[in-house]
C-alpha positions as CSV (number, residue, x, y, z in Angstrom):
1,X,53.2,-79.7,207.9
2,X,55.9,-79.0,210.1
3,X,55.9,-78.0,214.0
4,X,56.5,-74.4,214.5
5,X,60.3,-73.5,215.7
6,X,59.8,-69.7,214.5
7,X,59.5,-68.4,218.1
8,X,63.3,-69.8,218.4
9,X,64.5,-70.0,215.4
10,X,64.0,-69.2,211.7
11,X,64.5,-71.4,209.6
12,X,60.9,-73.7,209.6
13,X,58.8,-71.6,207.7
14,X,60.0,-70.6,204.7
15,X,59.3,-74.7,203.8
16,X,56.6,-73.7,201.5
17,X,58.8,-71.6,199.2
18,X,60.1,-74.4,197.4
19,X,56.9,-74.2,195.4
20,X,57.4,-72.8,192.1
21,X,56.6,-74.2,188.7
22,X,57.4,-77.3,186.4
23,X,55.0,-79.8,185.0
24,X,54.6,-82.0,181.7
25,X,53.2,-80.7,178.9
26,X,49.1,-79.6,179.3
27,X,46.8,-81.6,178.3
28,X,46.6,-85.7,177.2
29,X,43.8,-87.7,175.8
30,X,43.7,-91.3,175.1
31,X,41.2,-92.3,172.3
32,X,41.1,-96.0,171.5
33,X,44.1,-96.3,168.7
34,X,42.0,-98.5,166.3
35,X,38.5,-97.8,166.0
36,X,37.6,-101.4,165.5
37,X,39.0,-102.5,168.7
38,X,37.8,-102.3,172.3
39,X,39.8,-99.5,174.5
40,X,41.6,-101.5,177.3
41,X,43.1,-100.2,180.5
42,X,47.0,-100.6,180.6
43,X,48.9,-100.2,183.9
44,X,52.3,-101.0,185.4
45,X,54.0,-100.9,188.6
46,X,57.2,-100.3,189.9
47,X,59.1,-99.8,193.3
48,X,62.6,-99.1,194.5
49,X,64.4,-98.3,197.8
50,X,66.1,-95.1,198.5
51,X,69.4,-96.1,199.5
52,X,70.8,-93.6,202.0
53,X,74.2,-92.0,200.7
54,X,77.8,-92.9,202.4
55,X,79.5,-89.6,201.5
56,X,79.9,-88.6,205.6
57,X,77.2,-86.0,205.5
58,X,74.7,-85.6,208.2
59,X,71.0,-86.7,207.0
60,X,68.5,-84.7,208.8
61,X,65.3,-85.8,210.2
62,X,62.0,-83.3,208.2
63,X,59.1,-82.5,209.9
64,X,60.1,-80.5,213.2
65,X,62.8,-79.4,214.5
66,X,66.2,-78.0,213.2
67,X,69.3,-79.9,213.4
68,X,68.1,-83.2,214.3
69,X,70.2,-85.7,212.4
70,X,68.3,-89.4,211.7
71,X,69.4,-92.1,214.3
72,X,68.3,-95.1,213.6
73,X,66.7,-97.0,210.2
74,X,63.2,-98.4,210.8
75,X,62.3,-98.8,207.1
76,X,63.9,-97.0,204.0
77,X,62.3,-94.7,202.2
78,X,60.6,-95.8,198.4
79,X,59.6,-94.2,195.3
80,X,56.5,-96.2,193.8
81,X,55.8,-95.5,190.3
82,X,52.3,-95.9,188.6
83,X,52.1,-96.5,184.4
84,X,48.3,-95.8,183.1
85,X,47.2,-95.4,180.0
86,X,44.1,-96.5,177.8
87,X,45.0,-97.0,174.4
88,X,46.3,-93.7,174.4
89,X,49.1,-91.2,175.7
90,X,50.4,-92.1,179.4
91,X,50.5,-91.2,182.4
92,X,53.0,-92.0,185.0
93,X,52.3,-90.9,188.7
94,X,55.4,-91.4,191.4
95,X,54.6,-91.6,194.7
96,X,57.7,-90.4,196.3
97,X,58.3,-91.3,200.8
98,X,59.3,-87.4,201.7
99,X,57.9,-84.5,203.6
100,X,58.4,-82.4,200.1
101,X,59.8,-81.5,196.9
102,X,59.8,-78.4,195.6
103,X,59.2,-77.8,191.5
104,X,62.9,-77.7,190.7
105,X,63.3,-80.9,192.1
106,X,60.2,-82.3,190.4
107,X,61.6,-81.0,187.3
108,X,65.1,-82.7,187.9
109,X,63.1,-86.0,188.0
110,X,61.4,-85.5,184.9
111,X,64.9,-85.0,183.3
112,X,66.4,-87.9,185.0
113,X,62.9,-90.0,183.3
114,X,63.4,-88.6,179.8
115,X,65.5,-91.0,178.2
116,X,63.5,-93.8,179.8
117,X,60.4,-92.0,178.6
118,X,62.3,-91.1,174.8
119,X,60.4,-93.9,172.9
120,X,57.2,-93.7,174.2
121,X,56.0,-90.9,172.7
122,X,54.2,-88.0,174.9
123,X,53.6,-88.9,178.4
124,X,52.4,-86.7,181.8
125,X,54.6,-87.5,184.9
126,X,53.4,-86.1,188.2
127,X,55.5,-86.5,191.6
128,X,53.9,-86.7,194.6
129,X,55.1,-86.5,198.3
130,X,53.3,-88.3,200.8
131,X,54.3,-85.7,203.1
132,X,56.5,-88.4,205.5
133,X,57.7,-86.7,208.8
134,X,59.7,-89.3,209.5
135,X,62.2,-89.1,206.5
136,X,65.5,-87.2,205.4
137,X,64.9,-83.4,204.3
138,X,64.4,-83.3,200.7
139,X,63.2,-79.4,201.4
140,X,66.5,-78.2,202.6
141,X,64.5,-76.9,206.2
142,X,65.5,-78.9,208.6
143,X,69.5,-78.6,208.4
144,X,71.0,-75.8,211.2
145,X,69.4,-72.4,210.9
146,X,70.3,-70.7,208.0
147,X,71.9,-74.0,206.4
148,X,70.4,-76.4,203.5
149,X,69.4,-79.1,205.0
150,X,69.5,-81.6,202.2
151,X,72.2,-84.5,201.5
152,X,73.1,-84.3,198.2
153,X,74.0,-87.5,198.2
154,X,70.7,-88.8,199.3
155,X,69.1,-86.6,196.7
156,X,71.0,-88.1,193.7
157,X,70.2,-91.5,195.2
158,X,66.5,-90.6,195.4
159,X,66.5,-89.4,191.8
160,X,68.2,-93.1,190.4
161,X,65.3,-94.3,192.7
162,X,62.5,-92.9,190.5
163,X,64.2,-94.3,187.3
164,X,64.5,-97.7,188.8
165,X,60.7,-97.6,190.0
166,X,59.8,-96.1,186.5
167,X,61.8,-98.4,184.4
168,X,60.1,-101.6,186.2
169,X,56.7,-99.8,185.7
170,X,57.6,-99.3,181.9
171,X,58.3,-102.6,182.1
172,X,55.8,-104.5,183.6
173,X,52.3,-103.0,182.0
174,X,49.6,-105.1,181.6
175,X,46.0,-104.7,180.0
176,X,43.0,-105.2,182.7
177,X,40.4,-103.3,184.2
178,X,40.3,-100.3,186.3
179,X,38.1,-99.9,189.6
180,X,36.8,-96.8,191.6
181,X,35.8,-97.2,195.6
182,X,35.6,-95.2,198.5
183,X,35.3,-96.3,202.3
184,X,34.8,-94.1,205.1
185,X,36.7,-94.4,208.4
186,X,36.1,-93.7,211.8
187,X,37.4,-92.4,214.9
188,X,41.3,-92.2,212.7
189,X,41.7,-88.3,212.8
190,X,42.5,-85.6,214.6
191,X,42.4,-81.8,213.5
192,X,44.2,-79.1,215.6
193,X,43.2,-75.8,214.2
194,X,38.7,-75.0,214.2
195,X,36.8,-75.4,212.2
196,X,36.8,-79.4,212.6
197,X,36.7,-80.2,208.9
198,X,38.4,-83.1,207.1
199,X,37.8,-85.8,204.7
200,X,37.4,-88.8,206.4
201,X,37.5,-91.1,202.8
202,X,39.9,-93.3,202.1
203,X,39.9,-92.8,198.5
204,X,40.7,-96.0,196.0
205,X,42.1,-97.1,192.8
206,X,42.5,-100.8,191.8
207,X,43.6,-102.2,188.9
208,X,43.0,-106.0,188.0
209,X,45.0,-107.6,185.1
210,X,43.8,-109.8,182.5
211,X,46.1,-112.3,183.4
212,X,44.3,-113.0,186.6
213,X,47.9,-112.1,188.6
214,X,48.1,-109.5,191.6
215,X,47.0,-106.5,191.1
216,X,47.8,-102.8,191.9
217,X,46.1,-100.6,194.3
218,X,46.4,-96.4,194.7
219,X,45.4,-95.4,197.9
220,X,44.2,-91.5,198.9
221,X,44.0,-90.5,202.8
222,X,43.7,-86.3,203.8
223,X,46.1,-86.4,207.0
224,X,49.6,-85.9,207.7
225,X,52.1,-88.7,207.8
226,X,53.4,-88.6,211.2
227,X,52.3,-91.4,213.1
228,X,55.4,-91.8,214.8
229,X,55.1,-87.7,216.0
230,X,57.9,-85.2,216.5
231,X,60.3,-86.8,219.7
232,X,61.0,-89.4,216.2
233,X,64.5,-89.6,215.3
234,X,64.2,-93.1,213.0
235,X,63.8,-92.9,209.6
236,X,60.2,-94.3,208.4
237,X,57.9,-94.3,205.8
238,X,55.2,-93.5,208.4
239,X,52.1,-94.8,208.3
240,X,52.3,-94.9,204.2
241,X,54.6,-97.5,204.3
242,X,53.0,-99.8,207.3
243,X,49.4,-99.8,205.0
244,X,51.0,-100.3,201.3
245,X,53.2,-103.2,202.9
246,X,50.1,-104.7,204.8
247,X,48.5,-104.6,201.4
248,X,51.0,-106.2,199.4
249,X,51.2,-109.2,202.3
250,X,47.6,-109.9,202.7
251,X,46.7,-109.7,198.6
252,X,49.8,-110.2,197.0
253,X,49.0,-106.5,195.0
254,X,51.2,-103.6,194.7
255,X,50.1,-100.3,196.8
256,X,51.0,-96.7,196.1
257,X,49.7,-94.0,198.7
258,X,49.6,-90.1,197.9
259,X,47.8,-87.8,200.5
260,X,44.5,-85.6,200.3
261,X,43.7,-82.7,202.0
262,X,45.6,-82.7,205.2
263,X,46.1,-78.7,206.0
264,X,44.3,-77.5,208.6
265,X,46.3,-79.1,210.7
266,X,45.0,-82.8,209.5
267,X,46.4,-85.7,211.5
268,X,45.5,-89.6,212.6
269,X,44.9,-90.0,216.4
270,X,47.1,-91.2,219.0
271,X,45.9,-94.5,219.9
272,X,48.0,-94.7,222.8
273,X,48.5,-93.2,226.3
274,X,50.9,-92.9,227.3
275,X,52.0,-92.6,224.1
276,X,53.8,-95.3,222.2
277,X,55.4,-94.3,219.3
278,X,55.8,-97.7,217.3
279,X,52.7,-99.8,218.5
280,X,51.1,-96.0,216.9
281,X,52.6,-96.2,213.9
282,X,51.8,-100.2,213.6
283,X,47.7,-99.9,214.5
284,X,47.5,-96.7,212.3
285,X,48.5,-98.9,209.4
286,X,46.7,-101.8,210.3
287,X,43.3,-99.7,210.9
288,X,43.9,-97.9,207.4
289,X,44.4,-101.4,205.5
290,X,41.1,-102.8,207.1
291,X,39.5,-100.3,206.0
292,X,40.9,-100.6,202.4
293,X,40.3,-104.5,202.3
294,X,36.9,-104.6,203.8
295,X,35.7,-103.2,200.1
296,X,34.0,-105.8,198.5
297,X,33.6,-106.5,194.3
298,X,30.4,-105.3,194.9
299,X,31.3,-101.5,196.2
300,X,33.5,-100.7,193.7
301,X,32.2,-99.2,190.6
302,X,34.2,-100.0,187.3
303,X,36.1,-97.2,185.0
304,X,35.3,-97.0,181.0
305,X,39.3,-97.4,179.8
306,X,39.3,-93.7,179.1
307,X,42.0,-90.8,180.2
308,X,42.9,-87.4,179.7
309,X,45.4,-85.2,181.8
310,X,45.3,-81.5,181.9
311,X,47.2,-79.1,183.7
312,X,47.4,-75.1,184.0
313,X,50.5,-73.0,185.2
314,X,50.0,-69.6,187.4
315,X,51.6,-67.3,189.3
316,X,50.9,-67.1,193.1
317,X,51.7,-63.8,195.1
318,X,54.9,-64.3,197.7
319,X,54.1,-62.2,200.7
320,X,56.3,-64.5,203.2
321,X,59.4,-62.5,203.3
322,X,60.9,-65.7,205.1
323,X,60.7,-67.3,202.1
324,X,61.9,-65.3,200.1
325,X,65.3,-65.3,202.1
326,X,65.6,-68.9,201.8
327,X,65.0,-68.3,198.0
328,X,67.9,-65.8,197.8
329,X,70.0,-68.4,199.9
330,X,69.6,-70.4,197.5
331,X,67.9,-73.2,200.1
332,X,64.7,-73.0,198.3
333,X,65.2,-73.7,194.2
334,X,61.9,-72.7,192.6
335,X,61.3,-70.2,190.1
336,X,60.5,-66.8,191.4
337,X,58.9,-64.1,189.4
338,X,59.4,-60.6,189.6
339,X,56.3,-58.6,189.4
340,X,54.4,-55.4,189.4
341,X,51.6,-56.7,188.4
342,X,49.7,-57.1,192.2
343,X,47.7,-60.1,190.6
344,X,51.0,-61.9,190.6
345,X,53.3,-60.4,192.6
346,X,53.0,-60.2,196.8
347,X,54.4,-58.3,199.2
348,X,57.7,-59.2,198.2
349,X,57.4,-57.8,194.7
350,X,57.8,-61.8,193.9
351,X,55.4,-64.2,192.7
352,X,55.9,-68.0,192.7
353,X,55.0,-70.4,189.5
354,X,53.1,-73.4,190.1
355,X,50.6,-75.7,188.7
356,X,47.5,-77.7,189.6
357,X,45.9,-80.8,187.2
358,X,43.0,-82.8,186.4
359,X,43.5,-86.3,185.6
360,X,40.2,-88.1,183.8
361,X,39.9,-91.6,184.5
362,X,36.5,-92.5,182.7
363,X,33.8,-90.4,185.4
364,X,36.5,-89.9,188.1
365,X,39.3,-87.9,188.5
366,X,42.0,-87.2,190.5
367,X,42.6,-82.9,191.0
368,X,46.4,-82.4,191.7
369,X,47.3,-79.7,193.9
370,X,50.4,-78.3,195.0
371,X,50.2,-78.0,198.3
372,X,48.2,-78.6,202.0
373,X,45.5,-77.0,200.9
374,X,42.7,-77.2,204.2
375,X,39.9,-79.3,204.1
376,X,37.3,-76.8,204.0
377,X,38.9,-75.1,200.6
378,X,38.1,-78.5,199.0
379,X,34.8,-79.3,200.7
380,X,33.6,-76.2,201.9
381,X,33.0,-75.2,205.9
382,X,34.8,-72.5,207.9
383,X,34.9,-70.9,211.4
384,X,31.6,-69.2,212.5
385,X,34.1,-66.2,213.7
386,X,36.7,-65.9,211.2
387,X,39.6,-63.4,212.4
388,X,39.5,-62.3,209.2
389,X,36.1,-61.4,208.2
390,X,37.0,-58.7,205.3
391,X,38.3,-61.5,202.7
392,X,35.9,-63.9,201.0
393,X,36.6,-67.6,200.9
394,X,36.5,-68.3,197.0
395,X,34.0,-71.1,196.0
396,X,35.0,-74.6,197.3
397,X,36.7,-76.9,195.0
398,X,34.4,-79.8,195.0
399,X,31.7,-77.2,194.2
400,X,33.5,-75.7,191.0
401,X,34.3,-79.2,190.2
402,X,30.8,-80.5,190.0
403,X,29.5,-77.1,188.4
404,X,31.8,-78.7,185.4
405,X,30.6,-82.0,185.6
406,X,33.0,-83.9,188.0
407,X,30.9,-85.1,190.6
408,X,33.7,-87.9,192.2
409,X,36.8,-86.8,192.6
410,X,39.2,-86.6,195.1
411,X,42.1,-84.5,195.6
412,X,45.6,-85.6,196.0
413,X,47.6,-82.6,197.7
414,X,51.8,-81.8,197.5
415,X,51.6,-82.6,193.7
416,X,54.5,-81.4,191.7
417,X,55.3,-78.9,194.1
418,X,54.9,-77.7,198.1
419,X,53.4,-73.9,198.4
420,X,53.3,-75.1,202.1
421,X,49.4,-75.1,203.7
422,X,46.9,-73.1,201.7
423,X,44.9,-71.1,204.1
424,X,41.1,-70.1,204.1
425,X,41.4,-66.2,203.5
426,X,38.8,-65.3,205.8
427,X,40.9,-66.8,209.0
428,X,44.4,-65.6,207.3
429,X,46.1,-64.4,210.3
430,X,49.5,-62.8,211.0
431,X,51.2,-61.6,213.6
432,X,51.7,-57.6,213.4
433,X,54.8,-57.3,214.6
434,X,56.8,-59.6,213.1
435,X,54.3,-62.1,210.2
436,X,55.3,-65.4,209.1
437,X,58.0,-65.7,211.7
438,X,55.6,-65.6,214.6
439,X,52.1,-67.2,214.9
440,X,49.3,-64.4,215.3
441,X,47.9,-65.0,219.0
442,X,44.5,-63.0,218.8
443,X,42.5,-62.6,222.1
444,X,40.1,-65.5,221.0
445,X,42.8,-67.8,221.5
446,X,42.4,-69.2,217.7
447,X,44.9,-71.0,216.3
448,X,47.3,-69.5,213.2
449,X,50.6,-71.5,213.1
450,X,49.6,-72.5,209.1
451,X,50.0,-68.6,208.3
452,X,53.9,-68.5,208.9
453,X,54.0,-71.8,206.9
454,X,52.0,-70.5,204.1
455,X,52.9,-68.5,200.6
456,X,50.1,-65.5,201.5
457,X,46.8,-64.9,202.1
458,X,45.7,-65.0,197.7
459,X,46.7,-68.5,197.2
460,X,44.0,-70.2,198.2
461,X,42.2,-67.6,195.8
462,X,44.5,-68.2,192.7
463,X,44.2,-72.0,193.1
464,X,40.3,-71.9,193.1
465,X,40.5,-68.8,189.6
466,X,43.1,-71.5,187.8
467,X,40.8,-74.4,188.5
468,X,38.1,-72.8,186.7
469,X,40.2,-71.3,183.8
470,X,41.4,-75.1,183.2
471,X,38.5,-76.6,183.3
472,X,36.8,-74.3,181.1
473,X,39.9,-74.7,178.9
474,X,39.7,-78.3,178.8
475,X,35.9,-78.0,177.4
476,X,34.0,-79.2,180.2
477,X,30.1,-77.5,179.5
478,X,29.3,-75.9,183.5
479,X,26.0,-77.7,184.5
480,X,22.9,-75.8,184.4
């Protein structure tokens, strides 16, 4: 996420309120249309440019530090859109180059989309950040303390940029086949807070066309995108943009990146010393699109040309009073939800609405989560001395999903919403005196910056109770 600029100002943290609700309808299946014909896989790309706005207004650098307007244009920011469906109800994923968007502005999107979307009957759309550092705010946290950060100009210009991406999507769909592959990597990443757990995967999606032209490719990597670290002031798509572009040159196929499981704090290495901010960004990318071309035909596994969607909404407790400010501000746009109900409601007496999903794509699936959830929520792992030994961790995600039958999955984090990072409860850790404006700093010298950027303590908890009440509701049997 974010560097912490709480011990001088306070404005950083309260980044994870913009979560908050808003999502598609729940749940879409896609049998074969005609029972005499063979399902086929149906997918379209699309891309466009976010242009940056001339209306006079400083644009702010995300990420860091307050007040820091963007100097310089190294590469513009995108929105990639992604079209699948199987003879069936669609899906449509945008991949959007920002630190975050919070559910109002997800919903805003999928207003924008409707009358593209009008004829096509229903259809799931899911916005993803790939959590850039090196882009404008989008959050509204990075403007002077106290101030909204975001350019509203920009922000109108990014939502025509996801209509333009989805209308070229729409429009170029093709049938084909869909592939599944997974490579690990090595020596890329970097994790700042113990325990040392990540996901070092790069996950992949690749979808050939009948037609024997290029192809598209979805990419899934757990760490932050800030390659370029926080003395940047150019705008970027990070190392996001460097990979997807090295793809596209070296195949000819269309790339779209999302993130995995990058709290913790989740990062590539430095590659350099001293430290060299662009020839970082450029090997990151390179290293990452090795890695995704050295897959052969023969490691990827192909997908049966089936898909369904499902998606739950919930209520997590707000105990960041931070946040809460920022919310009454107006900074922060997601729905709150007064509460006395201590299941729902925090600290605060508010509650924040979210959602998570499950997209099936034949005997994968992608699990969408609104946040920077840490690596060991997902995976399991934790600290041998948590400073906070009285909560229990709930049951790790990849756990609950293969109880249900999903044995390969991989999660794709800051989906349809930021709650900020989603810490393990048993190493949630404030500071007495003044929480979630100053890290805790207890005598064992462990690390708790994620706490002051984080919703409270129960959300990891109510993301792992909501996964299970969806997939029971979407009828998956628990193995025995």
């Amino acid at each position: 996420m974010m560097k912490n600029q709480f011990r001088r100002m306070l404005t950083l943290p309260l980044l994870l309120l913009l979560c908050a609700g808003g999502c598609a309808p729940s749940s879409v299946a896609a049998p074969s249309a005609d029972p005499g014909t063979v399902p086929r896989w149906r997918a379209g790309f699309g891309s466009a440019e976010i242009p940056l706005p001339d209306n006079g207004l400083p644009l702010y650098i995300a990420g860091y530090h307050n007040g820091i307007e963007i100097s310089e244009v190294r590469d513009l920011c995108r929105v990639s859109a992604l079209w699948l469906d199987a003879d069936g109800e669609g899906v449509l994923l945008l991949s959007v180059d920002c630190v975050g968007l919070g559910s109002d502005t997800v919903d805003r999107i999928r207003t924008r989309l409707a009358p593209l979307l009008a004829e096509e009957g229903p259809v799931q759309i899911h916005v993803v950040s790939t959590h850039d550092h090196a882009g404008p705010d989008t959050l509204g946290l990075w403007g002077p303390v106290g101030e909204d950060g975001k350019n509203p100009g920009y922000m109108e210009n990014l939502y025509e940029a996801c209509v333009r991406a989805a209308g070229e999507a729409l429009a170029h769909r093709k049938t084909g086949r869909l592939f599944r592959a997974d490579v690990k990597t090595e020596d890329m990443l970097r994790d700042s807070r113990e325990p040392v757990v990540w996901d070092e995967t790069l996950h992949m999606l690749r979808f050939s066309p009948d037609d024997g032209e290029g192809g598209i490719r979805l990419l899934s990597y757990g760490a932050h995108a800030e390659s370029l670290r926080g003395a940047n002031t150019r705008l970027s798509r990070d190392y996001p943009g460097v990979l997807c572009d090295l793809i596209r040159e070296r195949t000819g196929e269309d790339c779209l990146f999302v993130p995995g499981a990058v709290g913790g704090l989740v990062m590539t290495r430095e590659f350099y010393d001293p430290f060299d901010a662009e020839a970082n960004l450029t090997l990151t990318g390179e290293k990452l699109a090795d890695y995704a071309l050295s897959v052969s035909p023969e490691d990827e596994r192909e997908l049966s040309p089936t898909l369904a969607d499902d998606g739950i909404f919930f209520t997590v407790p707000l105990d960041n009073t931070v946040f809460l400010y920022y919310k009454f501000l107006g900074i922060l746009g997601n729905e709150a939800v007064r509460s006395s109900d201590p299941d729902e409601a925090g600290e605060t007496g508010y509650g924040l609405k979210t959602r998570l999903s499950v997209i099936r794509l034949g005997d994968t699936a992608l699990l969408l989560l609104p946040g920077e959830i840490f690596p060991e929520l997902v995976w399991g792992g934790g600290r041998e001395n948590p400073s906070n030994p009285g909560a229990d961790n709930p049951e790790p995600l990849a756990s609950l999903m293969e109880r249900y039958g999903l044995t390969d999955f991989f999660p794709v984090g800051l989906a349809d919403d930021e709650l900020g990072y989603i810490v393990t409860p048993n190493d949630f850790l404030t500071d007495p005196a003044a929480p979630y404006l100053h890290d805790a700093e207890p005598e064992d010298g462990s690390r708790h910056y994620e706490e002051t950027n984080s919703v409270g303590v129960a959300c990891a908890r109510k993301i792992a109770e909501n996964l299970e009440k969806l997939l029971k509701k979407a009828d998956f049997a628990p193995e025995k």
